[in-house]
SENUKOL-980623 format. One record per residue (C-alpha): residue number from 1; residue in one letter; x, y, z. Coordinates in steps of 0.1 Angstrom, whole numbers. Example, Ala and Ser with C-alpha at 12.3 -4.5 7.8 and 13.67 -1.06 7.14 Angstrom:
- 1  a  123  -45  78
- 2  s  137  -11  71
//
This chain:
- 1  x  130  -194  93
- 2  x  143  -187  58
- 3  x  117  -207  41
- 4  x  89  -190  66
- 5  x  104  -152  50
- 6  x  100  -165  12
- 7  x  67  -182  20
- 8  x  49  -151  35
- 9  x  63  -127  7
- 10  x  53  -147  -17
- 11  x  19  -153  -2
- 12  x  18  -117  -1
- 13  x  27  -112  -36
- 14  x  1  -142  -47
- 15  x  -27  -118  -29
- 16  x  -14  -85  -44
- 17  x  -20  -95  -76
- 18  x  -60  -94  -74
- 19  x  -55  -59  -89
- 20  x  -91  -46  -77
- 21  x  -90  -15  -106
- 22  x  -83  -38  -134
- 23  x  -110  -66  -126
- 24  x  -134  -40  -125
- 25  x  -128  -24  -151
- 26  x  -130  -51  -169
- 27  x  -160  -63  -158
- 28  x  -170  -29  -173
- 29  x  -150  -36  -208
- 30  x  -123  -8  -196
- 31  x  -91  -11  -191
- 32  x  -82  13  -165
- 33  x  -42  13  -176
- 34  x  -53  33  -209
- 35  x  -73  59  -191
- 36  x  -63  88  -169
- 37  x  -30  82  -157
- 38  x  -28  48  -171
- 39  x  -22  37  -134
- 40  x  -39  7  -116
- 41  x  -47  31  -84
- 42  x  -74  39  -60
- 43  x  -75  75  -72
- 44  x  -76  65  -109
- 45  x  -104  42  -106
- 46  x  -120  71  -81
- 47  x  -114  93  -115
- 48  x  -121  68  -144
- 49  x  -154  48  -130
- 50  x  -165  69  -103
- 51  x  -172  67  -65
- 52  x  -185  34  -64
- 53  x  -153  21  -84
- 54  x  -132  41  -65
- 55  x  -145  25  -33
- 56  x  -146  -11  -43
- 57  x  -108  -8  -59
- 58  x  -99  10  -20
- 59  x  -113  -16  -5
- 60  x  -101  -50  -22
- 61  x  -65  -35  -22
- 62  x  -64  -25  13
- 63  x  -82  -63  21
- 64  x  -57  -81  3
- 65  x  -28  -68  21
- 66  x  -52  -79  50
- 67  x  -59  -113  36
- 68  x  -22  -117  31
- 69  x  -7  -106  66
- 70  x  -40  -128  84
- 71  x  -29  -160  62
- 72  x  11  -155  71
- 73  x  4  -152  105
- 74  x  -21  -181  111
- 75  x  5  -206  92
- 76  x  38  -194  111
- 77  x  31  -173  146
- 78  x  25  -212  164
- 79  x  58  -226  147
- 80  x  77  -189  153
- 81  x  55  -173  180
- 82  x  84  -146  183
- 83  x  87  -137  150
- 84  x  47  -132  140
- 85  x  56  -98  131
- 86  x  82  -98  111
- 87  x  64  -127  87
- 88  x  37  -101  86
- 89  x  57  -75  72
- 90  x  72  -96  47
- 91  x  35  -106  39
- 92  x  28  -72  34
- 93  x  57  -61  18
- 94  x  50  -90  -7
- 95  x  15  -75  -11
- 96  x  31  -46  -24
- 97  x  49  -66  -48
- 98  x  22  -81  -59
- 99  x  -1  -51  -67
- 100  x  29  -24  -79
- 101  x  41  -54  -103
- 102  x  17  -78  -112
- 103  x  35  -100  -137
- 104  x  1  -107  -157
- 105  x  -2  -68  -165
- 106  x  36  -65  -177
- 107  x  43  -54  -142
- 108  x  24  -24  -145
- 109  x  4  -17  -113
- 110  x  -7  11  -88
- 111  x  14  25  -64
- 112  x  10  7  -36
- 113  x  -5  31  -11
- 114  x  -40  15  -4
- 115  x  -19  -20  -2
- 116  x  4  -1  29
- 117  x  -30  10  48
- 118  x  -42  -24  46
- 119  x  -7  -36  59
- 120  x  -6  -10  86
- 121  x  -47  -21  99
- 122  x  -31  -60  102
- 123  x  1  -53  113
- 124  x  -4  -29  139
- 125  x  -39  -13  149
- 126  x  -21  13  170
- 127  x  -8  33  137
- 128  x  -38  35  122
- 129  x  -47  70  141
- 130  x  -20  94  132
- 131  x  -19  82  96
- 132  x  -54  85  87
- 133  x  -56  119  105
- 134  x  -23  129  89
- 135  x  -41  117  51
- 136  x  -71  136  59
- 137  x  -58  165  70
- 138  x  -27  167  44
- 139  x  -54  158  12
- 140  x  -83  181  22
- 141  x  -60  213  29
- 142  x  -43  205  -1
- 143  x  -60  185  -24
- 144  x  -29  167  -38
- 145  x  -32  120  -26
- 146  x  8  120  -36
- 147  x  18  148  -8
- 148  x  -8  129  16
- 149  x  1  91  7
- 150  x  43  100  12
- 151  x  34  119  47
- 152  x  14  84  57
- 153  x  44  58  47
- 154  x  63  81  63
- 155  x  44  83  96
- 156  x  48  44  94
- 157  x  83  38  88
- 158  x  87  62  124
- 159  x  58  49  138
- 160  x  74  16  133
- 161  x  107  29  148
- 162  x  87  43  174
- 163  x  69  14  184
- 164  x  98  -10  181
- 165  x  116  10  208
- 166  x  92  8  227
- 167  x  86  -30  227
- 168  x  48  -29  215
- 169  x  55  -51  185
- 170  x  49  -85  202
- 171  x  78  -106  206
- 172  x  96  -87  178
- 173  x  132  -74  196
- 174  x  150  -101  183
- 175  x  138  -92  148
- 176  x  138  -54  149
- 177  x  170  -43  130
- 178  x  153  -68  97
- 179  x  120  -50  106
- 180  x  131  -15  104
- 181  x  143  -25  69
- 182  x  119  -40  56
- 183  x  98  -14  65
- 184  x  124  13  50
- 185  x  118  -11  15
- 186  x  82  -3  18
- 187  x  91  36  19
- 188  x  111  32  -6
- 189  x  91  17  -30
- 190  x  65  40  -23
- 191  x  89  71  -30
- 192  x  99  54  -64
- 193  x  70  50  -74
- 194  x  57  85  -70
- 195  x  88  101  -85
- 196  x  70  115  -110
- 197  x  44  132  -85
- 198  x  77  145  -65
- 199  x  87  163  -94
- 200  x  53  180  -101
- 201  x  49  188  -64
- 202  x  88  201  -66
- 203  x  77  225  -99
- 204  x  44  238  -87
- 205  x  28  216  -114
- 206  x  9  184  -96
- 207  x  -25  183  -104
- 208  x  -54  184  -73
- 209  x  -79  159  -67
- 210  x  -106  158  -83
- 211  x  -142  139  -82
- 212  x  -147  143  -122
- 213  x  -142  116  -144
- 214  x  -118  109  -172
- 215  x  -94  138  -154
- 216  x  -57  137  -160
- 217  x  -42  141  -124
- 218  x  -15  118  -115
- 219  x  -19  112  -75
- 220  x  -27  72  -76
- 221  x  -22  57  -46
//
């Protein structure tokens, strides 16, 4: 069981570090870290190359949590068929890892939030509703990703609680009390790395989104 927790969070961390923002940029002579706010986000690539880089970086950071989370479960869930779920999460947590600290890029990554939705589609389907409503809803009325991203990891971490309780995390109760802190690592990280955001929100200072290029707000997810 121990090696089955290292394996899938380094398998995660192996998949997190395709950092979609930097490839394409580079495949565009840019390197995203020296542009807007230097981070290797969904919203910065949105900001520095534009919808269409903006989408491709959403999309290969959310599938690579995917990819991750899919690949830990199809080697272990036979061997461990109770404990599917919690290799997933360590999967995805690894993911994480992977793409906020990519070793290659001096550990300078995004933030991690696109990498948590992806983990949240594979790991469980049913959260999917109230955080994408709760994003939606949170970024249009107020235009700032870093108020919307915290209120989704959030939503997961008592989602998670939530659903653990309620035994609709397949085979999992043995494993809950490791779950619920994994998943509060996953919160965590995300917090950290959007101190800087808490403070600007805190001061009346955070800058909104915006669809212009080359801006200078500092909401990366």
């Amino acid at each position: 069981m121990i090696t089955a927790r290292i394996l899938s969070l380094l398998i995660g961390y192996v998949c997190g570090l395709l950092e979609t923002s930097y490839i394409y940029g580079k495949m565009k002579n840019t390197d995203i870290r020296e542009h807007g706010s230097g981070n290797a986000g969904t919203t910065n690539a949105l900001r520095t190359f534009g919808i269409a880089g903006g989408i491709i970086t959403l999309l290969g950071d959310v599938l690579k949590s995917v990819a991750a989370i899919c690949i830990a479960y199809g080697l272990f869930h036979g061997s461990y068929p109770g404990a599917a779920h919690l290799f997933m999460m360590y999967a995805g947590l690894g993911a994480i890892l992977g793409h906020n600290f990519p070793f290659y890029l001096k550990f300078k990554g995004g933030k991690g939030i696109a990498c948590t939705a992806g983990f949240i589609v594979a790991f469980c389907p049913l959260m999917i509703p109230v955080c994408l409503i709760a994003f939606i809803g949170v970024v249009a009325y107020t235009r700032y990703v870093s108020l919307g991203s915290l209120v989704v990891v959030s939503l997961f971490y008592l989602q998670l609680l939530l659903f653990g309780n309620m035994g609709l995390l397949y085979g999992s109760a043995k494993y809950l009390n490791e779950m619920y802190l994994l998943g509060a690592v996953i919160v965590i990280l995300a917090v950290v790395r959007h101190r800087g955001n808490i403070v600007k929100l805190k001061n009346g200072t955070e800058n909104k989104i915006s669809f212009h290029k080359n801006g200078k707000e500092e909401n990366d997810a």
